[in-house]
C-alpha positions in Angstrom: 59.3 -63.2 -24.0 60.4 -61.6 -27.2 59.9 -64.0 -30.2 62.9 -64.8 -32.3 61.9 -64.4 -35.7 62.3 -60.5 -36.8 59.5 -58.6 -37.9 57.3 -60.9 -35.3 55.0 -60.1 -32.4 54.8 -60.8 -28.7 51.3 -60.1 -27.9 48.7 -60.8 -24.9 44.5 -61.6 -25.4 42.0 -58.6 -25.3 43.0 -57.2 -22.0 46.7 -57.7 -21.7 50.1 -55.9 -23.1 52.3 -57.1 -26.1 55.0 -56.0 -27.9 56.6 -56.7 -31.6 60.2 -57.2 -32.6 61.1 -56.1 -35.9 65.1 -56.3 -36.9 67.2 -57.3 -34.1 66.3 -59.4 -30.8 65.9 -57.3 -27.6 67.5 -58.8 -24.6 65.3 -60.7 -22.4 64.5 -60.1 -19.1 64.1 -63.2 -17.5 60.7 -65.4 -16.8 58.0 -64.2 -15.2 57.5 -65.7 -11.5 55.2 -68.4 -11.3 53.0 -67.8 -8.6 49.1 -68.2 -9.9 47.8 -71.6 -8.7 44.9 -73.5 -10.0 42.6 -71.8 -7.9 43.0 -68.2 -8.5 43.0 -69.1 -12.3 39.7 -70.3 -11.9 38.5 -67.3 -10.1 40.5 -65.7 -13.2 38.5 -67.1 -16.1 35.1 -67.0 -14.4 35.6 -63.1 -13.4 36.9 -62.5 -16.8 33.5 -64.1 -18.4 31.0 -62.1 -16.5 30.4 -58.8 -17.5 28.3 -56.4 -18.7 27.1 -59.1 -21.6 24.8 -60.5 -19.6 23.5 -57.5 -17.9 22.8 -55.7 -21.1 22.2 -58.4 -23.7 19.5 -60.1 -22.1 16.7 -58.5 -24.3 18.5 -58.2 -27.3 19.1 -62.2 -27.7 15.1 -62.1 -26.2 13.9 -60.8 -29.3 16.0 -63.0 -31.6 14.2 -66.4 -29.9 11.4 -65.3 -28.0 11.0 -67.1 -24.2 13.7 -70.1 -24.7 16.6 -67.1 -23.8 18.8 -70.0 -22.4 18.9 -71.8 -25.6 21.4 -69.3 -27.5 23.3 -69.4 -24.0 23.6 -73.0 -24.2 24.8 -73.2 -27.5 27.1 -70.1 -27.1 28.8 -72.1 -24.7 29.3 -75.2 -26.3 30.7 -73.8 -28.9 33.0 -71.6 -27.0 33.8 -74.9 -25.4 35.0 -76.4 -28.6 37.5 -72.9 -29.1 38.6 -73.6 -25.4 40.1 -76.8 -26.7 42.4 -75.3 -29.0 43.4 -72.4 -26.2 44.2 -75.6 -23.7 46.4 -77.3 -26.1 48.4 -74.3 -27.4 48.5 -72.7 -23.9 50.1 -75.6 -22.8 52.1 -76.4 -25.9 53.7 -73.0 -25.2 53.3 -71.5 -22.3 54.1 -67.9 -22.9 52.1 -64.8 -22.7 50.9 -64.1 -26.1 47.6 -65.3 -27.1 46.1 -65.9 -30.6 49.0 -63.0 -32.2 51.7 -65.4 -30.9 50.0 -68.7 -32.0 49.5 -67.1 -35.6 52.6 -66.5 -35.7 53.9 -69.5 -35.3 51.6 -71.5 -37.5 51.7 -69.3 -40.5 54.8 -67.3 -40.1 53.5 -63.8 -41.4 53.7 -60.8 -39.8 51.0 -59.0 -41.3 48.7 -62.0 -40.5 49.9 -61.7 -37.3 49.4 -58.3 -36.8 46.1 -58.1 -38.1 44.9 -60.7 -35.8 46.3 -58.5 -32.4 45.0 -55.4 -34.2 41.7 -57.2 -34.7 41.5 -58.5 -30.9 42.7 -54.9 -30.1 39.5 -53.1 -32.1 36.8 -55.6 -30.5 38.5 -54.4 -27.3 37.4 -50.6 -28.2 34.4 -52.0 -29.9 33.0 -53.9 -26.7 34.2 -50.7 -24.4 31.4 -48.8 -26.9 29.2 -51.2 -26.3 29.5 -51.3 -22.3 29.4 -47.3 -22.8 25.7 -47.6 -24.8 24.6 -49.8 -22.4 25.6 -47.7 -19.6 23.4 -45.0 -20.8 20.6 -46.8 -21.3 17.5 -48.0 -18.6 20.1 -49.1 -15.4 20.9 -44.9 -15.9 18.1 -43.8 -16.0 16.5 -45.4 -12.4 18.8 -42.0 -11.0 19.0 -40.0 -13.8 17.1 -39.2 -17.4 19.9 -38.1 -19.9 20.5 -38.7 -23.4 21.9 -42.1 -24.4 24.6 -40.8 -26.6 25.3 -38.0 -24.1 25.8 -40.6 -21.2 27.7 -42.8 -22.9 30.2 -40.1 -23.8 30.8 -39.1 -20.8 30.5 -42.6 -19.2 33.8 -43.4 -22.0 35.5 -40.3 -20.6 35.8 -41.0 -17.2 36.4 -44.4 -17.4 39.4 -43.1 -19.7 40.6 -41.1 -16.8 40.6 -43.9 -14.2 42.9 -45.5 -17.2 45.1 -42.6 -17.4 45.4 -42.0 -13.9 47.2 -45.3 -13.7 47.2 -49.2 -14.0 48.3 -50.2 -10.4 44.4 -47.7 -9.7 42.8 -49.5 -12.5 43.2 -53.0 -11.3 42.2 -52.5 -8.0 39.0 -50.7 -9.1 38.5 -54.4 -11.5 38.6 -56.5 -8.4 36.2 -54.5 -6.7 34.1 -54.4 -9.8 34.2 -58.3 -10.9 32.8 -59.0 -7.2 30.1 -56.8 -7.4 28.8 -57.9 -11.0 28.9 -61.5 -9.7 27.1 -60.9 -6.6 24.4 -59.2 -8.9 24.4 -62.1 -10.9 23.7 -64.5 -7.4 20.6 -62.1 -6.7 18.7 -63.1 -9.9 19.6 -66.6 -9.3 18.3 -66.4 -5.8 15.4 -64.7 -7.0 14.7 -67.4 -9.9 14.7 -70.1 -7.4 12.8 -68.3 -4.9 10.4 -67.7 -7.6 10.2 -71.6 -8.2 10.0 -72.3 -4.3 6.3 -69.7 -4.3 5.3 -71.2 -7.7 5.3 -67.5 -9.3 6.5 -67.0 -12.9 5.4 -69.2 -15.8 8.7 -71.9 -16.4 7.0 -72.9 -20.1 7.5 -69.9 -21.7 11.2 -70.8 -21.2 10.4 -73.3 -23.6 9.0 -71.0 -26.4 11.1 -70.9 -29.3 10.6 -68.4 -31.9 12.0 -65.4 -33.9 10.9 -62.9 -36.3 13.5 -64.8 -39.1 11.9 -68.2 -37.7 13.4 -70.4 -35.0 16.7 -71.6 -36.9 17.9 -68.3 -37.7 16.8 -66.8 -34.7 18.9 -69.1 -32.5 21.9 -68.4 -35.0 21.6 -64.7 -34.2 20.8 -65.1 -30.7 23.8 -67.4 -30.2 26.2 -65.0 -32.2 24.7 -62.0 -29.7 24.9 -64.2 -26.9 28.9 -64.8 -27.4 29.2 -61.1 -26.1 28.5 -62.3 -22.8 31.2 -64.7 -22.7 34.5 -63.2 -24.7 37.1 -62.6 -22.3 37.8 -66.7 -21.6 40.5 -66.6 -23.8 42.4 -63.9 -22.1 43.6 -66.3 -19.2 46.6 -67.8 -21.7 48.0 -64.5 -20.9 48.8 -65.7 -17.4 50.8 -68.9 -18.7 54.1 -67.4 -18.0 52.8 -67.2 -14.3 50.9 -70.0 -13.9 52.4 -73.2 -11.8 52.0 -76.2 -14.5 50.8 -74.4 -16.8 49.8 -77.5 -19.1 47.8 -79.1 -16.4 46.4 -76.1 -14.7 45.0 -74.5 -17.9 42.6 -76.9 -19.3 41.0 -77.8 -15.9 41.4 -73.7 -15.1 39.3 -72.9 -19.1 36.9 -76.0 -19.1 36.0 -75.5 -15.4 35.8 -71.4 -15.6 33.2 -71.6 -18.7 31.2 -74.4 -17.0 30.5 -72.4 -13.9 30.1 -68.8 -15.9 27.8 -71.1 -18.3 25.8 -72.6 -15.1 25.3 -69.0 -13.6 24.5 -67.3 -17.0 21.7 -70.0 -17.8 20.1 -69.4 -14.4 20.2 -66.0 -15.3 18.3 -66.8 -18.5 15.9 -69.1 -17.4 15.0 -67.0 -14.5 14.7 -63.6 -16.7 12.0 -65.6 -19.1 10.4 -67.3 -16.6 9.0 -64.1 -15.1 9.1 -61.5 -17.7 7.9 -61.7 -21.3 10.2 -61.9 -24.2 8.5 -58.6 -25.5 9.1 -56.6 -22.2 12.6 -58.1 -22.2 13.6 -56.8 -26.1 12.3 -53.0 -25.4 14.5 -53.1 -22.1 18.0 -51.6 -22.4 18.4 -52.7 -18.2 16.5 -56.3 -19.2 17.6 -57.2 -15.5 16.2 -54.8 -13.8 12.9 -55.5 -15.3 13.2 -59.2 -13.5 14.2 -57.7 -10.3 11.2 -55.3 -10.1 8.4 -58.4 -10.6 10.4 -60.3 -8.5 8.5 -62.0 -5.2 11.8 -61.9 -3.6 12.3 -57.8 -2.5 15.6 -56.7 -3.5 15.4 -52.7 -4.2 16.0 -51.9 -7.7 18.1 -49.1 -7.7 21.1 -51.5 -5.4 20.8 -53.4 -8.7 20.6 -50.5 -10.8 24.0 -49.5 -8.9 25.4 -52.9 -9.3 24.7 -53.1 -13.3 26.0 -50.1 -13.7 29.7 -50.9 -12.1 29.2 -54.1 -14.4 28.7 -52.3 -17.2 31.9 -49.8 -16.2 34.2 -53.1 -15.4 34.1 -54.0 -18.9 34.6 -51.3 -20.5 37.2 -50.6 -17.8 38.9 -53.3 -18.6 38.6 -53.1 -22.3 40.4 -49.9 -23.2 43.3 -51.0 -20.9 44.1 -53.9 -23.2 43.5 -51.9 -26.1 45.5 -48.3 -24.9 48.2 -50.8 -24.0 48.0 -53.2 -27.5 48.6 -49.8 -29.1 51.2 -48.6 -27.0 52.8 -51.7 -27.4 52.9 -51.7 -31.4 54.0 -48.3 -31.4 57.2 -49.0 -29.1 57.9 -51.7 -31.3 57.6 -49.6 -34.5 54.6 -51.6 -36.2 52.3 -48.1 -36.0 53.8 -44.4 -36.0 55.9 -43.7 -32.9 54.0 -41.1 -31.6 50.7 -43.3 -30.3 53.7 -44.9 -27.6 54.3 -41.6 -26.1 53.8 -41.8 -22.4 52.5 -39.2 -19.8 55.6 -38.3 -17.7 54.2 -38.1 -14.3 51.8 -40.8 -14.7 53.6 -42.9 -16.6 50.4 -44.2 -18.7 50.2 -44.1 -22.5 48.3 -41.3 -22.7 48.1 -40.6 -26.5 47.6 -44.5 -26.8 44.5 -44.2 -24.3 43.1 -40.6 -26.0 43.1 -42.7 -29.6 41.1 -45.8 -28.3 39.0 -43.7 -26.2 38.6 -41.5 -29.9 37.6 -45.0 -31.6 35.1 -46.1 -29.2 33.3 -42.6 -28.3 33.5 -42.5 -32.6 31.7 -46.2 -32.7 29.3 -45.0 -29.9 27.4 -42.9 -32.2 27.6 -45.4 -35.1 25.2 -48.2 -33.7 22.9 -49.1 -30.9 24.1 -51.7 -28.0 22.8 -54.7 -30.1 25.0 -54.0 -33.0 27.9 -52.6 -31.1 28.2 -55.7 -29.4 27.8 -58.2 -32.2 30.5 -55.7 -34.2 32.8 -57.1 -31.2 31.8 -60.4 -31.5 32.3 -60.5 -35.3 35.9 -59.9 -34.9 36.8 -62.4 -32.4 35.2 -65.1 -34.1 37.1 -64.6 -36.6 40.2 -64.2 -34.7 38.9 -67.2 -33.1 38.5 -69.2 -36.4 42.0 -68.6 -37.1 43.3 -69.9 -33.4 41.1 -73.2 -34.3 43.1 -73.2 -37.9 46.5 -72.6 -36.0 46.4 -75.4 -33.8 46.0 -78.2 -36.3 48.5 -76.6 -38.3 51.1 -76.9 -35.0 50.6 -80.0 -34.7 53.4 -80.5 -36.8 55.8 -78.6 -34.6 55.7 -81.5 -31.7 57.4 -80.4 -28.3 59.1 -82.7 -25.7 56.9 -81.9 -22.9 53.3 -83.1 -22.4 50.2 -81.3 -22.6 46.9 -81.2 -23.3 45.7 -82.1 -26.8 42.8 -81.5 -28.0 40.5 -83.8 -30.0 40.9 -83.2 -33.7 37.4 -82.7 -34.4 36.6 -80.6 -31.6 38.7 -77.2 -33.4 37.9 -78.3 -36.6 34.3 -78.0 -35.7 35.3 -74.8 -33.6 36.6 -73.7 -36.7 33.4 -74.3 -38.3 30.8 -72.6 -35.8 33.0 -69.5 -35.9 32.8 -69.1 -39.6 29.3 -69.9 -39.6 28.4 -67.6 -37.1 30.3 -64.7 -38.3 28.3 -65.3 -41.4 25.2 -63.6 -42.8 23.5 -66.5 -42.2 23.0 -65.4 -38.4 21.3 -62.3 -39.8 23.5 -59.4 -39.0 23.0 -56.7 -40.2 25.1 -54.9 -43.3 26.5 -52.4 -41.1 28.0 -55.0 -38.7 30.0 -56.1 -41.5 31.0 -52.1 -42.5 32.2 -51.3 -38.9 34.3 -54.0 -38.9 35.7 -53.4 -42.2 36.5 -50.1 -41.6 38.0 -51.0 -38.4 40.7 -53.5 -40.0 40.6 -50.9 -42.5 42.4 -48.4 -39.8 45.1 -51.0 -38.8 45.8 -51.7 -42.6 46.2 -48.0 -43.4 48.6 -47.7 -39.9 50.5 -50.6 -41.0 51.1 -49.2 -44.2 51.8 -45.7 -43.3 54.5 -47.2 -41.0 56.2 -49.2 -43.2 56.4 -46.3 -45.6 57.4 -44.1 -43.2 60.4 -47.0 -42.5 61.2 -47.3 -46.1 61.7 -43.2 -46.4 63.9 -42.9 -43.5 65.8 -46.0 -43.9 66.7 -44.9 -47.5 67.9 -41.4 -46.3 72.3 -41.4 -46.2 73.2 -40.9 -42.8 75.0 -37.2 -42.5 
């Protein structure tokens, strides 16, 4: 698909591929072949939601509310629910493989807007690949090995670059592999919580213990606003609309259904971590998992789940630096960054200098912050791209189309709108330096965007020979 407008994009979610037109119209292709039924897009969403979120985040959102860990959960979802509405209406409104850069871009008409909101999805990509790489490095590690974080995260990011380079056709067969194993790790502490119900071990009130060093209000805002982390990637299944049989009918049942059972399975997880470990032991763990599976009544050895959180962990940062390698390979094919971050490896035909600058970003942001902050950096700038998605569907609904689809309730993305802002707020509690990262990761895009244009201006006024 290759938008008509010049100067406009054609962009996928946080783990696909887009392109940008500027000046004249490329010849297109043909569609895509619709071949993903309603099943496999279910499988789609849910594997795209579980990830190393949940494996690493357990403790942090722990020490924002005390024992009630499924409470920001809960609301994390329901308000990712409300977000999902706007997705089902424009995914089905116009079924094309573009995500919020697309939708921006036709509600608003401006290709800067537009490209700041791909660039944005593009840098929580890197920023959530950091994140996976900290948490990598952290207690799941070190049941094998004793290294320093930094040190293991490093070279955690580098060879997780190398599978990327070494080709995509490789790196989606390692994510199939990957996405069943972090699933089936999530089942044992499921099986374990309700094992641990069936003996009567753990203490079930202290999942009902509400507090926070900020109090219980603003602990549940900044637990919430941590707890998104473990469930970005729902939005990336609009990128499959172009291959998706009935698109408008398969996608809401496909988003509402996926976060429902990811939601079910994370708040088992949640319930079950607080029910048998304290809220303290669960903060000071970097592996918060781990430290359920070792009290556990039901024996399952710790280092198989060690091993299991730790492909988890590399699955989404795996996944992460593909979209964002191929987001910036993308732009500069299309000329919206300087040409040389398109070039591609000859033999292994991967964007290699596209995949040595992300892999620059996020070993860069590794050192910057700790998993906590990494991760709510990510989240920051998808609740805003969010907030914008929310924005662009009530503004479409003055573009009406002939076919039906779903529509969402009006207050349910004005609301969505709402929470985002609101929770990429200082009233959740982040931290100053949350705020500064992402600055200074727009700032990047900005100064590319610029530079390019210049650079266009320059050689455009040159007389040809």
């Amino acid at each position: 698909m290759t938008l008509r407008r010049p100067g406009t994009m054609h962009a996928t979610g946080r783990r696909g591929v887009w392109t940008i037109t500027q000046g004249e119209r490329r010849p297109d292709p043909g569609p895509l072949a619709r071949r993903v039924g309603r099943g496999a897009l279910l499988f789609f969403v849910v594997g795209d939601i579980l990830g190393a979120g949940i494996y690493a985040l357990t403790g942090a959102v722990a020490e924002e509310v005390g024992g009630a860990l499924w409470a920001p959960f809960l609301l994390a979802f329901v308000l990712a629910g409300l977000t999902a509405t706007a997705y089902a209406e424009l995914v089905g409104k116009y079924p094309q493989a573009a995500g919020a850069a697309l939708y921006a871009n036709k509600a608003f008409g401006r290709p800067f807007v537009t490209f700041l909101v791909a660039f944005a999805v593009m840098m929580s990509g890197v920023t959530s690949a950091a994140a996976a790489a900290r948490a990598f490095g952290g207690d799941y590690l070190a049941t094998f090995v004793s290294m320093p974080t930094v040190l293991a995260a490093l070279a955690f990011l580098a060879t997780v670059s190398l599978v990327n380079f070494v080709g995509i056709a490789q790196s989606v067969r390692v994510n199939v592999v990957l996405t069943v194993v972090e699933a089936t790790g999530l089942l044992v502490i499921v099986a374990i919580g309700a094992w641990a119900l069936l003996q009567g071990d753990g203490d079930p009130g202290r999942a009902l213990e509400l507090s926070g060093e900020g109090g219980a209000l603003l602990g549940l805002l900044g637990g919430t606003a941590l707890a998104f982390y473990a469930l970005l990637g729902f939005e990336d299944s609009v990128n499959l609309a172009e291959e998706t049989r009935d698109p408008a009918r398969a996608f809401p049942r496909a988003l509402f259904g996926g976060l429902a059972i990811a939601g079910a399975l994370y708040l088992a997880v949640a319930f079950t971590s607080s029910m048998l470990v304290d809220s303290r032991t669960l903060a000071a763990s970097s592996g918060p998992l781990l430290e359920v599976v070792e009290v556990a009544g039901l024996a399952f050895p710790p280092r198989a789940f060690a091993l299991i959180a730790l492909l988890a962990v590399s699955n989404t940062a795996l996944m992460n630096l593909i979209m964002a390698s191929r987001l910036v390979y993308g732009m500069a094919r299309e000329g919206i960054v300087p040409g040389v971050l398109g070039r591609v490896h000859q033999r292994r035909r991967t964007p290699w200098v596209a995949i040595v600058v992300t892999v620059t970003v996020a070993a860069g942001l590794v050192t910057t912050g700790d998993l906590a902050g990494l991760a709510d950096t990510a989240v920051l700038l998808l609740l805003l791209v969010f907030a914008v998605v929310n924005v662009a569907v009530l503004v479409l609904r003055r573009d009406p189309v002939k076919h039906g689809h779903f529509r969402a309730p009006t207050w349910a993305p004005t609301l969505g709108a709402v929470a985002c802002l609101v929770l990429a707020s200082p009233l959740t509690g982040r931290d100053l330096t949350t705020y500064v990262r992402a600055g200074l990761l727009l700032g990047i895009g900005v100064l590319l965007w610029g530079v390019n244009r210049l650079a266009i201006r320059r050689w455009s006024s040159v007389p040809p020979a």
